[in-house]
C-alpha positions as CSV (number, residue, x, y, z in Angstrom):
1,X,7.2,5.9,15.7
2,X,9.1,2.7,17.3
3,X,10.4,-0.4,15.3
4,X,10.4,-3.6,17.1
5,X,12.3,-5.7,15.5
6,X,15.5,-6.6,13.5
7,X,15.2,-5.4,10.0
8,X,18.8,-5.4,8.5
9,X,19.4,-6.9,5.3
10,X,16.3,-7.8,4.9
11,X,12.8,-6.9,2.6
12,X,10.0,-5.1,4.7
13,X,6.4,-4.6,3.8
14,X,4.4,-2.3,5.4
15,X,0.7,-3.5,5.5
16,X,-2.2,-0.7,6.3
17,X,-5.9,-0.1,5.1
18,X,-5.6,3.1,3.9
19,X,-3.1,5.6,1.9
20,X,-3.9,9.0,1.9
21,X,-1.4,12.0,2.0
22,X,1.1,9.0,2.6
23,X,2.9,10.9,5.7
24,X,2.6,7.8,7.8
25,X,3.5,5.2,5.4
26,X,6.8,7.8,3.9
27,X,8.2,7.8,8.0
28,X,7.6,4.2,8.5
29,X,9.8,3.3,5.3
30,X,12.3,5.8,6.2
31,X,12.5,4.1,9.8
32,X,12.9,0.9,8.2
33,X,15.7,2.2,5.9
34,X,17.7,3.6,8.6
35,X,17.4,0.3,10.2
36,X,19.0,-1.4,7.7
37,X,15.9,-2.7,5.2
38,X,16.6,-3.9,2.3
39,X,13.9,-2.6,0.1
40,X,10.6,-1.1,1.4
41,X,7.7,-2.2,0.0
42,X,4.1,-0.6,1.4
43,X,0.2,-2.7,0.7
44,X,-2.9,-0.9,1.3
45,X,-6.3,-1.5,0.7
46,X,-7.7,1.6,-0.1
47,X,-4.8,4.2,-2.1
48,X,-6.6,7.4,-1.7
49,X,-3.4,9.4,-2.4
50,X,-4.2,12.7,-1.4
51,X,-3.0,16.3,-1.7
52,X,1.2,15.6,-1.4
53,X,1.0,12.2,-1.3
54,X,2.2,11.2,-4.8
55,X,5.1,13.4,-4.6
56,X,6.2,11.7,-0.8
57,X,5.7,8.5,-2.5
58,X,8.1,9.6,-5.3
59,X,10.9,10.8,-3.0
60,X,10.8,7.9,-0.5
61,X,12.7,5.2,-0.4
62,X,9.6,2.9,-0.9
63,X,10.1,0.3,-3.8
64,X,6.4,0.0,-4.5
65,X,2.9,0.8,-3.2
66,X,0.4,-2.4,-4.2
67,X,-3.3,-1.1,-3.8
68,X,-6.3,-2.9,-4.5
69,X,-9.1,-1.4,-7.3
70,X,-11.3,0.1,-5.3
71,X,-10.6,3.5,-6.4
72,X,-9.4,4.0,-10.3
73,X,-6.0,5.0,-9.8
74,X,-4.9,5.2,-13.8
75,X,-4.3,8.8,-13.5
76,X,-2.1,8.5,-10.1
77,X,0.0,6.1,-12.0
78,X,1.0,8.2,-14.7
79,X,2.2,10.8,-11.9
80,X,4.2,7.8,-9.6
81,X,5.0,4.4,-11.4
82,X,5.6,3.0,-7.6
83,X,1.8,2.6,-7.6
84,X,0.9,-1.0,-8.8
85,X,-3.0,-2.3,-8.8
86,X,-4.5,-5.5,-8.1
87,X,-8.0,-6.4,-9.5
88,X,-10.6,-7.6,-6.4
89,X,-13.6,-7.5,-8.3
90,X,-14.1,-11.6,-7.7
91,X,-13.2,-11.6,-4.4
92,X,-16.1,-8.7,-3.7
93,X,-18.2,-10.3,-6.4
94,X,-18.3,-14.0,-4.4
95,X,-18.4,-11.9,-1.1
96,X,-22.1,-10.6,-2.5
97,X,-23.0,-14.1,-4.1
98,X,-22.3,-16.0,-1.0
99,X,-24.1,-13.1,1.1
100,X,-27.2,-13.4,-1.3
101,X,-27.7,-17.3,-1.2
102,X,-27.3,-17.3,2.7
103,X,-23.8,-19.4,2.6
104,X,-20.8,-19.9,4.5
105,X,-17.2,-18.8,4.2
């Protein structure tokens, strides 16, 4: 894995679609720590959070994880507080309106 960038004293988010066994996301906010980072902070669309992944997530230097609701993730959160959930529902909801009356963006 290779940083480009300068990262020192600053706050990093690490933006990906998916979190599963969290391997991936856990090196990339290491990386970012030993760069000098701030505070790590990891979105994903889809927090699958499989097998070791809640205890990676607990043991890394990540601040929080923000995952959208497409998977109920109320039992995940009682394991790792990092987790944090935003609601989509209206964003897919106009998505399928719009789709169904034939409009535009």
């Amino acid at each position: 894995m290779t940083l480009v960038g300068d990262v020192q004293h600053r706050t990093a988010i690490i933006v990906d679609d998916l979190a599963d066994t969290c391997g991936t996301v856990v090196k990339a906010a290491e990386k970012l720590k030993e760069a000098g980072a701030k505070k790590v902070y990891a979105v994903m669309t889809h927090g699958v959070f499989s097998g070791p992944a809640l205890q990676r997530l607990m043991d890394s230097p990540i601040e929080a994880i923000v995952v959208s609701n497409t998977i109920p993730q109320h039992e995940k959160i009682a394991v790792c507080p990092k987790i944090q959930v935003i609601d989509i529902s209206s964003i897919v909801g106009e998505a399928i309106r719009r789709t169904h009356n034939g409009e535009k963006y």
